[in-house]
KOLLUMDREN-559917 format. One record per residue (C-alpha): y, x negated, z negated; residue number from 0. Coordinates in nm, 2 decimals. Each point is the difference from the previous one (the first is absolute). Layout:
REM residues N
{{Y X Z} NUM}
...
REM end
This chain:
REM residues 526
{{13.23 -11.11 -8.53} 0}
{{0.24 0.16 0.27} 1}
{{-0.12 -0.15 0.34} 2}
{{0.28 -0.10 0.17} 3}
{{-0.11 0.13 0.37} 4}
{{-0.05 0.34 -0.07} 5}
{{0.37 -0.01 0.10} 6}
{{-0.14 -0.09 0.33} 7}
{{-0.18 0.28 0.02} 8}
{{0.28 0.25 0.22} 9}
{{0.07 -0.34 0.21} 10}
{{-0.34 -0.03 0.09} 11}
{{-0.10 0.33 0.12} 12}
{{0.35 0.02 0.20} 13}
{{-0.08 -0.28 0.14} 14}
{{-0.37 0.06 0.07} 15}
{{0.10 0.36 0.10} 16}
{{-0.19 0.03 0.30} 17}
{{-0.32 -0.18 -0.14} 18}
{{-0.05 0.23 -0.33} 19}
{{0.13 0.35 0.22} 20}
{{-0.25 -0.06 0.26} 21}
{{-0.27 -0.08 -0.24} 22}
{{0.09 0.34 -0.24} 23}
{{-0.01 0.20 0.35} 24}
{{-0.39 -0.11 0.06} 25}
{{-0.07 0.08 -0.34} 26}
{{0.21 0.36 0.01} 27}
{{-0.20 0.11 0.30} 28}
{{-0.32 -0.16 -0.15} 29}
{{0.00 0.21 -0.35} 30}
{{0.20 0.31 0.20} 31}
{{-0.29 0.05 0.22} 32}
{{-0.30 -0.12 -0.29} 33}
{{0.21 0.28 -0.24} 34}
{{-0.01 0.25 0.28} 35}
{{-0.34 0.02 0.05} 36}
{{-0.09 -0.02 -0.37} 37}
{{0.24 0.23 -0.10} 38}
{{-0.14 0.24 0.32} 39}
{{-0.36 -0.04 -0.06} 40}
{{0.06 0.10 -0.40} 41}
{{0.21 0.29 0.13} 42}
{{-0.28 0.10 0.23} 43}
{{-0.28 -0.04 -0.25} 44}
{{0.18 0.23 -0.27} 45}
{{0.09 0.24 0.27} 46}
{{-0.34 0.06 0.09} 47}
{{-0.16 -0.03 -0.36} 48}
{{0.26 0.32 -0.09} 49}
{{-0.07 0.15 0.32} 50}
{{-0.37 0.01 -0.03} 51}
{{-0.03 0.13 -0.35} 52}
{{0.27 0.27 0.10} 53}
{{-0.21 0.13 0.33} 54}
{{-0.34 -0.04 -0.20} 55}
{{-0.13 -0.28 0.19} 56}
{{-0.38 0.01 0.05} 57}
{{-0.28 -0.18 -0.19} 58}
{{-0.24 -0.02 0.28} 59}
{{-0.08 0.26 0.29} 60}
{{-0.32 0.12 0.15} 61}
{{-0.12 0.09 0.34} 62}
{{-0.24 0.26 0.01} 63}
{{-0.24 0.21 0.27} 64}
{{0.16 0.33 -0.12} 65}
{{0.20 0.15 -0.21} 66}
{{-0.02 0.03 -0.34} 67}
{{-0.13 0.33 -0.21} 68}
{{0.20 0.15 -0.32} 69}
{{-0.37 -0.14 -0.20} 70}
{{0.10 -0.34 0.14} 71}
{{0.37 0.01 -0.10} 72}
{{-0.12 0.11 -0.35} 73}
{{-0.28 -0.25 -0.01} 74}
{{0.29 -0.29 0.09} 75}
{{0.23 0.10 -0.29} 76}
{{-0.30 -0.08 -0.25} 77}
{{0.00 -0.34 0.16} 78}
{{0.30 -0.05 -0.11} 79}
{{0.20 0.09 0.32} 80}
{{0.37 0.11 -0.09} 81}
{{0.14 0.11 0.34} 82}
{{-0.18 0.08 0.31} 83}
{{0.18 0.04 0.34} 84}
{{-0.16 0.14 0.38} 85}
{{0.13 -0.34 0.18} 86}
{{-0.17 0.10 0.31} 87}
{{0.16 -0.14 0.35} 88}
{{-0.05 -0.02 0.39} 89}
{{0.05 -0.22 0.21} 90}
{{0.23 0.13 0.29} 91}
{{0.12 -0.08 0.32} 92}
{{0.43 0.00 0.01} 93}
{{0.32 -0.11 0.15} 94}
{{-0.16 0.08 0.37} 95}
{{-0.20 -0.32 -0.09} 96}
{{-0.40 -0.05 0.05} 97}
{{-0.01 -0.30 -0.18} 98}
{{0.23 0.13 -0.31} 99}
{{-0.17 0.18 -0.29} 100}
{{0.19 0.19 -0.28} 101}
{{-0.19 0.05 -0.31} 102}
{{0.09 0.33 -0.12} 103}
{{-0.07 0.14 -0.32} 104}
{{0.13 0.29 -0.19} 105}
{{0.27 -0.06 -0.26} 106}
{{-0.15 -0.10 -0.35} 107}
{{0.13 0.19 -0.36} 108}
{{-0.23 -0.18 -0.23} 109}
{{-0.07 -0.35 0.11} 110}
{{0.15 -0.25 0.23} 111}
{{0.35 0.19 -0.01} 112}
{{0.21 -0.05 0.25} 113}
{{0.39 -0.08 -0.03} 114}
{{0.26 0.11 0.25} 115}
{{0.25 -0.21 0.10} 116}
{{0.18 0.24 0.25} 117}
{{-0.10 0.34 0.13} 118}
{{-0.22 0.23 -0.18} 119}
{{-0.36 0.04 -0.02} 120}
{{-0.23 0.16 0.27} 121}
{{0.01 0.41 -0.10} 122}
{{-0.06 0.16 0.39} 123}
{{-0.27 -0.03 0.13} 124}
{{0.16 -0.19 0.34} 125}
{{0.15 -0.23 -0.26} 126}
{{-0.11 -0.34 -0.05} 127}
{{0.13 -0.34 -0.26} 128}
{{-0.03 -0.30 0.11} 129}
{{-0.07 -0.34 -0.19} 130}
{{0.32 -0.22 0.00} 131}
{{-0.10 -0.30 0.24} 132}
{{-0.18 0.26 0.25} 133}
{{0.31 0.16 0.03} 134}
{{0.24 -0.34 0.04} 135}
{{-0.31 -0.13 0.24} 136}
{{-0.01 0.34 0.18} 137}
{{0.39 0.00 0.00} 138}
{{0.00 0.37 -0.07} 139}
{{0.21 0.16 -0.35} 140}
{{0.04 0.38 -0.14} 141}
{{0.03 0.29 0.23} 142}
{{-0.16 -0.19 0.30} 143}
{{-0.32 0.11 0.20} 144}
{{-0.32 -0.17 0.12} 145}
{{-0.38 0.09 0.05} 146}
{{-0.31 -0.01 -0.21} 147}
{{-0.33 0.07 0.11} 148}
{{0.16 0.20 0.32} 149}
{{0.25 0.23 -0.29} 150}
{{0.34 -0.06 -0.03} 151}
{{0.14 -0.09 -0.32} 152}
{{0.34 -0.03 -0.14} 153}
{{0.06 -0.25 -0.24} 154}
{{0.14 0.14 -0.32} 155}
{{0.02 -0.33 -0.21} 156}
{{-0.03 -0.37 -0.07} 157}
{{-0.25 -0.08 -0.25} 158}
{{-0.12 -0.36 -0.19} 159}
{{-0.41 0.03 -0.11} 160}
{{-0.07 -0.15 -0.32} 161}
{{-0.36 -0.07 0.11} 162}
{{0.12 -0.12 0.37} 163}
{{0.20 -0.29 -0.09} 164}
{{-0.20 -0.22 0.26} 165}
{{-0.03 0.29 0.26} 166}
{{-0.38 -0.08 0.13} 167}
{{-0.18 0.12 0.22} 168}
{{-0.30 -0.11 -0.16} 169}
{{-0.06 -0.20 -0.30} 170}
{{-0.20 -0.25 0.18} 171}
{{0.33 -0.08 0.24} 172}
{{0.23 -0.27 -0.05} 173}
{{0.34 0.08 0.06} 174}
{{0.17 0.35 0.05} 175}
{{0.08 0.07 0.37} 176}
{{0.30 0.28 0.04} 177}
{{-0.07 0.04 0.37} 178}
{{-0.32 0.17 -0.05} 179}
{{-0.03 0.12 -0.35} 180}
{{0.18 0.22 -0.19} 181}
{{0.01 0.24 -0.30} 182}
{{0.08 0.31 -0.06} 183}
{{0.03 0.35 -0.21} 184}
{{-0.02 0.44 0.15} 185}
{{-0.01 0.28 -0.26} 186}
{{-0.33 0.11 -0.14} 187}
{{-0.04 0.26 0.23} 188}
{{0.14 -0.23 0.34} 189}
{{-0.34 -0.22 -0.14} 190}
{{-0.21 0.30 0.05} 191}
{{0.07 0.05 0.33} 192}
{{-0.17 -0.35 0.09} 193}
{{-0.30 -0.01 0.12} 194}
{{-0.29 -0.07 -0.27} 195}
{{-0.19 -0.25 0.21} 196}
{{0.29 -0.21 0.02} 197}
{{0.06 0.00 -0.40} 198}
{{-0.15 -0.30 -0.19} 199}
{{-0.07 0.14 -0.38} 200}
{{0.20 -0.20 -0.26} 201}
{{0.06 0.10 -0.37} 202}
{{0.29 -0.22 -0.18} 203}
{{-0.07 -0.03 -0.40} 204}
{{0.10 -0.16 -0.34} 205}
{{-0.21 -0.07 -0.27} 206}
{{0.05 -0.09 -0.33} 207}
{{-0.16 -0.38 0.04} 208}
{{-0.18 -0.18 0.25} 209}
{{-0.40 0.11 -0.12} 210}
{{0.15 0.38 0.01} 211}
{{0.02 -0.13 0.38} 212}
{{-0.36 -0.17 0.02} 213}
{{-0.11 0.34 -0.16} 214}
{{0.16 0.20 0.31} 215}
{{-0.15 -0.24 0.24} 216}
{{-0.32 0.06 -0.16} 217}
{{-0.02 0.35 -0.02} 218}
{{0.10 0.06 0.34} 219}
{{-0.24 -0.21 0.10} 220}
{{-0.25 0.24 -0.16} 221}
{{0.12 0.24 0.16} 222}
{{-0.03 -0.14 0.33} 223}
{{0.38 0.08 0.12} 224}
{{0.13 -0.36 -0.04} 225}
{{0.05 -0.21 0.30} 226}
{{0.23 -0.25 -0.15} 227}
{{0.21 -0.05 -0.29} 228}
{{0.33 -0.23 -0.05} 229}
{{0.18 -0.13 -0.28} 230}
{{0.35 -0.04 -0.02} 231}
{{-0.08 -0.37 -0.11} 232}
{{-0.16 -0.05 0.33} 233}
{{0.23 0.24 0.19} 234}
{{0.19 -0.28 0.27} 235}
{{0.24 0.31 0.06} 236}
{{0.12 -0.01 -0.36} 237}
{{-0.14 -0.35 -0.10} 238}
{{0.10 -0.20 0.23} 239}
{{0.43 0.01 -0.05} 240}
{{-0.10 -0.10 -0.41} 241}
{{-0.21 -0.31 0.14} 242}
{{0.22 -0.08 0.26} 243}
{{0.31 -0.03 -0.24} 244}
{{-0.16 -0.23 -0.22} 245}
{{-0.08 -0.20 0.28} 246}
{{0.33 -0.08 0.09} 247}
{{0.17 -0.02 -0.32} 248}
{{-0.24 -0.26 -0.07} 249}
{{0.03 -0.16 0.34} 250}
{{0.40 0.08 -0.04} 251}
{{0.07 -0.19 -0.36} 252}
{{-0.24 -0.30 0.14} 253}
{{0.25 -0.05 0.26} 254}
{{0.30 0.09 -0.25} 255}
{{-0.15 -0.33 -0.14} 256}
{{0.00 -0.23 0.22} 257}
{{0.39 0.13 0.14} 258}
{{0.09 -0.07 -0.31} 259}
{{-0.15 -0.33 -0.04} 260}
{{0.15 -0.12 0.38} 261}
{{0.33 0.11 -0.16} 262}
{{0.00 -0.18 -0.30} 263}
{{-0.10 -0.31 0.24} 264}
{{0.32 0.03 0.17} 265}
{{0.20 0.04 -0.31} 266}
{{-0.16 -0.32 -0.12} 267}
{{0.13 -0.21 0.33} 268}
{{0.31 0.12 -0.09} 269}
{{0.01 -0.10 -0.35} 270}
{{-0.13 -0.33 0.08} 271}
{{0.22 -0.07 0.26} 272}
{{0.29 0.07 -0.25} 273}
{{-0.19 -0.24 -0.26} 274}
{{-0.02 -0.27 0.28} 275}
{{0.39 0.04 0.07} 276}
{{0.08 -0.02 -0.38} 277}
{{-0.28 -0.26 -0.11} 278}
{{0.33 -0.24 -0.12} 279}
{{0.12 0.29 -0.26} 280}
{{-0.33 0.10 -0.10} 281}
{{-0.07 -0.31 -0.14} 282}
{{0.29 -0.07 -0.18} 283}
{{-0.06 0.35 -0.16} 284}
{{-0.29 -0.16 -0.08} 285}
{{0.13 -0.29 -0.12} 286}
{{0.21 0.20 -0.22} 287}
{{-0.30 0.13 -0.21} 288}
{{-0.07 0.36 0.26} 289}
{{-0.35 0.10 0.02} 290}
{{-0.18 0.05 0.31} 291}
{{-0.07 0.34 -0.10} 292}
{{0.42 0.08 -0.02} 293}
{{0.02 -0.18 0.35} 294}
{{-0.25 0.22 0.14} 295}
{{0.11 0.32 -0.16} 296}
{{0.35 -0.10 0.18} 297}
{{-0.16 -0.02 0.36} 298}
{{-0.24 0.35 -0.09} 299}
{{0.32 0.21 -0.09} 300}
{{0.10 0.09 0.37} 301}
{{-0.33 0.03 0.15} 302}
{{-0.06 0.29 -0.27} 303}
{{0.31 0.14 0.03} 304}
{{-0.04 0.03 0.37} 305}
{{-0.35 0.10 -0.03} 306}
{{0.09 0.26 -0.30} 307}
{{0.24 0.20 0.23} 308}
{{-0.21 -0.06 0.34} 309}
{{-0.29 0.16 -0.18} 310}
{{0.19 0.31 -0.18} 311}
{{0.15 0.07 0.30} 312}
{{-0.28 -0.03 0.19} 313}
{{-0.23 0.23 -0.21} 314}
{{0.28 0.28 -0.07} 315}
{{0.10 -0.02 0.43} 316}
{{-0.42 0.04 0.08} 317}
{{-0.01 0.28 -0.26} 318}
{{0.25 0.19 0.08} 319}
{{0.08 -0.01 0.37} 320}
{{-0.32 -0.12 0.13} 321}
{{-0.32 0.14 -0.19} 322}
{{-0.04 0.32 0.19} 323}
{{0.01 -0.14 0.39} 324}
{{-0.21 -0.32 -0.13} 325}
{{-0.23 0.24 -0.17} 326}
{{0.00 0.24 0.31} 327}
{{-0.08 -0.32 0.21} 328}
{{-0.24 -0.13 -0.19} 329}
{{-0.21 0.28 0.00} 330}
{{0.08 0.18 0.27} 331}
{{-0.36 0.04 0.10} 332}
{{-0.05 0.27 -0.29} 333}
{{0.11 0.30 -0.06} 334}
{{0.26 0.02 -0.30} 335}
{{0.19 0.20 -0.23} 336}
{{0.39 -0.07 -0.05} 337}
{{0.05 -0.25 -0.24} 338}
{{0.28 -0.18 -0.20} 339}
{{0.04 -0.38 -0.08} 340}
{{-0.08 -0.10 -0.37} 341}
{{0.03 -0.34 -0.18} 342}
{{-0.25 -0.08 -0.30} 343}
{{-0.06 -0.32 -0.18} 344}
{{-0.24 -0.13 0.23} 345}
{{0.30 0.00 0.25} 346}
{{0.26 -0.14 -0.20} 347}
{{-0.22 -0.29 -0.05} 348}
{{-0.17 -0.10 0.26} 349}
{{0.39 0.02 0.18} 350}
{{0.25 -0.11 -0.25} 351}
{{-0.17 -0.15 -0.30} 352}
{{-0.26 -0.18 0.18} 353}
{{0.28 -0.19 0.28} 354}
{{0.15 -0.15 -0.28} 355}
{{-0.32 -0.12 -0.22} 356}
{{-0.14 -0.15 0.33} 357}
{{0.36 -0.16 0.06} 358}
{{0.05 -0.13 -0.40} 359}
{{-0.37 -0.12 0.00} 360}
{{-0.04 -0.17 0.33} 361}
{{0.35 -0.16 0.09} 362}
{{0.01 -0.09 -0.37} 363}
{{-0.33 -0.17 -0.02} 364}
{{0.12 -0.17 0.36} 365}
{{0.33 -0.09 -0.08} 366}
{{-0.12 -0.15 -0.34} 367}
{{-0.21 -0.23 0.21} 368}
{{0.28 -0.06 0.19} 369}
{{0.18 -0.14 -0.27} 370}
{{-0.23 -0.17 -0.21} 371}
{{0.11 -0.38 0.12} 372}
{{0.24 -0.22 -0.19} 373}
{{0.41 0.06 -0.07} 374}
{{0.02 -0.36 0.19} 375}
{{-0.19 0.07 0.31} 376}
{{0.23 0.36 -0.02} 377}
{{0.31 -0.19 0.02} 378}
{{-0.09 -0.21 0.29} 379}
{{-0.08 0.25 0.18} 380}
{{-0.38 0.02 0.00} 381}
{{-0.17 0.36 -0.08} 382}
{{-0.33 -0.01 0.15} 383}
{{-0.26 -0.05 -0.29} 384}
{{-0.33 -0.11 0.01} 385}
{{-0.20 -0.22 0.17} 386}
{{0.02 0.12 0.36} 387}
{{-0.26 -0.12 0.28} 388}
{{-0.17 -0.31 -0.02} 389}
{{0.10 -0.30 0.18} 390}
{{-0.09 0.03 0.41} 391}
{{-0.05 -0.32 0.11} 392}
{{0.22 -0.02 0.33} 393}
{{0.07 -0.36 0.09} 394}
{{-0.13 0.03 0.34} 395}
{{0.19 0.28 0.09} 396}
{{0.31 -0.01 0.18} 397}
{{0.34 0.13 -0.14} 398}
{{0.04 0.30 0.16} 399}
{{-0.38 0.13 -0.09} 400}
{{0.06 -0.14 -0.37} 401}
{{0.34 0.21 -0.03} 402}
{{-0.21 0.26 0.10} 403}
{{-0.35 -0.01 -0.17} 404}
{{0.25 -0.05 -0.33} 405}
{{0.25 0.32 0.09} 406}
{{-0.35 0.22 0.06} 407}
{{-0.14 -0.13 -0.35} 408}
{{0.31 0.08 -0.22} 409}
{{0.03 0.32 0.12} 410}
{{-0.30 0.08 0.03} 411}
{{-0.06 0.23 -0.29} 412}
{{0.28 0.20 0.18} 413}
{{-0.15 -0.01 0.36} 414}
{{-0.38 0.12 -0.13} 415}
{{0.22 0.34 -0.13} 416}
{{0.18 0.07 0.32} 417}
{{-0.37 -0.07 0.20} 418}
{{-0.10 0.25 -0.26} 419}
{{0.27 0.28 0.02} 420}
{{-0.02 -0.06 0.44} 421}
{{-0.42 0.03 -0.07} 422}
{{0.02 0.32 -0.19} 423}
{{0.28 0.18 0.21} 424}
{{-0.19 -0.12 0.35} 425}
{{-0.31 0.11 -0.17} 426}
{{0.16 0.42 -0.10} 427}
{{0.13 -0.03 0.33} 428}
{{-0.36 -0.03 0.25} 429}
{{-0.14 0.19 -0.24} 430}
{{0.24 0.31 0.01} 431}
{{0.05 -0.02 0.42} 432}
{{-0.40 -0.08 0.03} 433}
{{-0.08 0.31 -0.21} 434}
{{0.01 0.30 0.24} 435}
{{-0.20 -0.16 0.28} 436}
{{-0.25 -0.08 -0.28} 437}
{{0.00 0.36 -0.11} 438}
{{-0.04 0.14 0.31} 439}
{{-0.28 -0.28 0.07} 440}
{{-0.17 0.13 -0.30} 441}
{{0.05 0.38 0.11} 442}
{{-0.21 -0.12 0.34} 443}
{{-0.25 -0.20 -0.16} 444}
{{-0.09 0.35 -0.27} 445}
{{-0.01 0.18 0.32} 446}
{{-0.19 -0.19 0.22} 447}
{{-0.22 -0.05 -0.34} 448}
{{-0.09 0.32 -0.05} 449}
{{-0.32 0.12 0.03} 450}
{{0.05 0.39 0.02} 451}
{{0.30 0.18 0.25} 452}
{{-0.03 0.36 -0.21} 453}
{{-0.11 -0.02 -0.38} 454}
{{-0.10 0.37 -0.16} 455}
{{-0.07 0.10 -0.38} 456}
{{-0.21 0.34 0.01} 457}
{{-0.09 0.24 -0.28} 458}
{{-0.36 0.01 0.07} 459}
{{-0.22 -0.19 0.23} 460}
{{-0.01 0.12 0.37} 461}
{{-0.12 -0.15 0.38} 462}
{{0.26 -0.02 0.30} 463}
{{-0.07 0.27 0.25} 464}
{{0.02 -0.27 0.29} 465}
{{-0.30 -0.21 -0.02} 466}
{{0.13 -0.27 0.20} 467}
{{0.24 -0.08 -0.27} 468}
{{0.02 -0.32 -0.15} 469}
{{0.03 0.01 -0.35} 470}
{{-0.09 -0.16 -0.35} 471}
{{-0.05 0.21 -0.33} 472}
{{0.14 -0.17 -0.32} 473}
{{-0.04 0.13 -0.35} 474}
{{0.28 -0.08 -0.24} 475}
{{-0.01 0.01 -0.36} 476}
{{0.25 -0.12 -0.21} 477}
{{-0.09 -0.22 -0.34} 478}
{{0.21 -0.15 -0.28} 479}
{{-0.09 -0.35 -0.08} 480}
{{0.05 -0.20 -0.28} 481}
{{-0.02 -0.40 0.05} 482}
{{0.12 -0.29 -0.19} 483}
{{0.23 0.22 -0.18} 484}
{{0.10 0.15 0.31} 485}
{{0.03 0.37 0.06} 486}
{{-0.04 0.10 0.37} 487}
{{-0.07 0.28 0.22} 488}
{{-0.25 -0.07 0.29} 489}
{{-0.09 0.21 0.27} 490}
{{-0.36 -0.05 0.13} 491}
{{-0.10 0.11 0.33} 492}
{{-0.39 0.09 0.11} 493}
{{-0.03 -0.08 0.35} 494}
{{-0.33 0.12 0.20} 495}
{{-0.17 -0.18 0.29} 496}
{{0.23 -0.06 0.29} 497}
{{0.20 -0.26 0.21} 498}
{{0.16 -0.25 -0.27} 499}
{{-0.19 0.05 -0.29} 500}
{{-0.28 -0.22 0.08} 501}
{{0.09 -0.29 -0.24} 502}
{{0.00 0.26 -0.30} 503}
{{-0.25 -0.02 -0.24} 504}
{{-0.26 0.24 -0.04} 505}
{{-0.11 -0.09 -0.36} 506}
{{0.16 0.25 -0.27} 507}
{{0.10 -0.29 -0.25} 508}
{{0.21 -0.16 0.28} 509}
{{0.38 0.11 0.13} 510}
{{0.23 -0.20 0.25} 511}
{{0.34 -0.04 -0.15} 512}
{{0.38 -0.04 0.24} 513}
{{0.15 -0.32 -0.05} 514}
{{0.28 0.14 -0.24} 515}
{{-0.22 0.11 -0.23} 516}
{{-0.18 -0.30 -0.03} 517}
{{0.29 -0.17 -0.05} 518}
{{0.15 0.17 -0.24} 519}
{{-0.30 0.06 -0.24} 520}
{{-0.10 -0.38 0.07} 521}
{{-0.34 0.08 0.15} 522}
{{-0.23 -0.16 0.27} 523}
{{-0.34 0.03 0.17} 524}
{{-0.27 0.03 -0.26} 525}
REM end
């Protein structure tokens, strides 16, 4: 049957202009900045998948006490090692700055290739390329000079470092820190002029699969050259962009959600206030034999059409204009190569596809509760179904406190949603002006915690010259672990006799565990 009010349709939204435009500009800017960031994070994750298998990308690197011999090299290629590369580096003073050190290496051919984005690569040997956000943090570009290590350099080009995505200092620190760590690439023979005792030994490597890797480790183990060994698995530098991503896009299309869900709410009041204005034609359609389900089809048509174009829009405007500064933004803590927006599936449905199921599925199951009471009670008016609240007893109340008690209690479903939204938007709000003074509480409490000023990891085993010197020896071996079905790298330390180590067993068969790894493998005392 033709429903007779789609005619209405055009009047409606005219005259409801303001209502429907205000709510398809919350949803626009909602799905323009969920598609940005989607479509961003994508772009960023193919970028850097192409960009590592084009510059080789290591499978793990090793630090050793000296360089490797041509028997070595050899020896590697039977365990299964297909490209080896001298990543040696120091760490140097520069920029006039005592508390700034530029990690220097020499420019790689085989693994960890670097890409240019302006300039050229270091050939002279007073000629230097610097890692993309040292240079922006530094404020320095092509052609201008600064010092390294007391030698003046020229900086010859801008470079982004596949396996310095997260430029760390360590891979035990937290966050990178621009102000006083850096990268950087000289020439092979600029590298040769630093002085050896400032050169930590590193050797970049791929291997066919991840035992070829165990057998490296194992062998140069044997061979007593290995001081450590890291995988790219467990490399934060490269790791840590991959697990950050899908962080967000999980946190990201949690939150698309619930947006979604508060929009379609809206939507609903709006329909239902157009059902409570016609209640006396709805039920004459339904007198007239029209099903519930045409009636509610009626009221759904402009929501979805509103929500159809609000969400296309959205997604197409977030892709396309906004991806790349959202995606800068949103990362801006890592360093990144150039990258393009791209829509997939997963996109187009989570921001177009799924608006409108949520908005079919959830105003249509509310609005066909809405309507389920009788043509008669339509007509006169009445289009609040079901039993509402139970009778409140309020004969010795007053008139004014009855009018009131009554007014709370019919809209009450109404009121325990706006405490709701006000709750959640006072609760974002503390929490995002009390978060830097907690941070930089929880910076002075690891400080004031720590048991150790200076912390030193030495080749071989050696006693301070100064005998007054307060110090504690540690041992540190690393372990993997495998608990419950979960696969973990530990690192245990040995700690001798000395201030703070009293409540440490003694017995071989017993170890003292942190707090986050008792938690996490589920374990207690005993």
């Amino acid at each position: 049957m033709v429903m007779p009010i789609d005619k209405r349709i055009k009047r409606e939204l005219k005259k409801n202009f303001m209502r429907y435009f205000l709510a398809a500009l919350i949803l626009f800017f909602g799905i323009t900045m969920i598609s940005a960031f989607f479509s961003s994070t994508d772009g960023i994750l193919d970028t850097l998948s192409s960009e590592r298998e084009k510059c080789s990308i290591e499978d793990a690197n090793v630090t050793l006490v000296s360089k490797l011999s041509d028997e070595n090299e050899k020896k590697l290629e039977e365990y299964g090692v297909k490209k080896l590369e001298n990543t040696s580096y120091a760490d140097l003073n520069a920029f006039d700055d005592e508390d700034y050190e530029l990690r220097v290496f020499k420019v790689r051919t085989e693994v960890d290739k670097l890409t240019v984005t302006e300039g050229s690569l270091p050939e002279k040997t007073d000629e230097i390329a610097l890692e993309e956000k040292t240079a922006a943090a530094k404020e320095v570009s092509v052609g201008d000079k600064f010092d390294v290590d007391g030698k003046e350099y020229v900086i010859s080009g801008i470079v982004n470092v596949v396996d310095y995505n997260n430029v760390l200092k360590s891979v035990t620190s937290g966050v990178s820190n621009f102000d006083v760590f850096g990268v950087g690439f000289v020439s092979e023979d600029s590298f040769k002029d630093i002085s050896s005792d400032k050169i930590t030994i590193q050797y970049s490597f791929t291997a066919e699969n991840e035992d070829d890797i165990d057998s490296v480790s194992d062998y140069l183990k044997d061979e007593n050259l290995m001081m450590s060994i890291l995988k790219r698995t467990d490399n934060p530098r490269i790791k840590s962009i991959d697990d950050k991503t899908a962080t967000m896009k999980a946190e990201v299309t949690l939150i698309g959600i619930v947006f979604i869900f508060l929009i379609s709410f809206i939507f609903y009041v709006m329909s239902s206030a157009s059902i409570e204005k016609d209640s006396t034609f709805i039920g004459t359609l339904f007198s007239m034999g029209y099903t519930r389900g045409e009636i509610v089809r009626h009221y759904l048509k402009l929501p979805l059409i509103v929500t159809i174009i609000a969400s296309v829009g959205g997604m197409l405007t977030g892709t396309l204009c906004l991806s790349e500064s959202i995606g800068k933004t949103s990362y801006s803590s890592y360093s990144l190569p150039s990258f393009a927006g791209k829509i997939n599936a997963y996109l187009v449905v989570l921001c177009c596809i799924m608006p409108f199921v949520i908005q079919l599925v959830t105003n249509g199951l509310l609005l066909s509760k809405r309507l389920n009471i009788t043509p008669v009670k339509l007509m006169r008016g009445k289009t609040m179904s079901g039993k509402g609240f139970r009778k409140v007893k309020l004969e010795n109340k007053s008139f004014p406190v009855k009018m009131y008690i009554r007014i709370m209690l019919r809209g009450l479903k109404n009121q325990l949603v706006l405490f709701l939204g006000i709750f959640i938007a006072m609760f974002f709000l503390v929490m995002g002006f009390g978060m830097k003074d907690t941070l930089k509480e929880y910076v002075k409490d690891v400080d004031s915690n720590s048991m150790y000023e200076y912390a030193y990891i030495l080749k071989a085993p050696c006693e301070p010259e100064n005998d007054d010197a307060d110090y504690q020896k540690v041992t540190i071996g690393g372990f993997q672990v495998t608990y419950s079905g979960i696969n973990m790298k530990l690192n245990v330390y040995g700690y001798e006799d000395g201030e703070g180590v009293d409540s440490i067993s003694k017995n071989k068969d017993e170890i003292v565990i942190s707090d986050s790894t008792a938690s996490k493998l589920s374990l207690k005392k005993g």
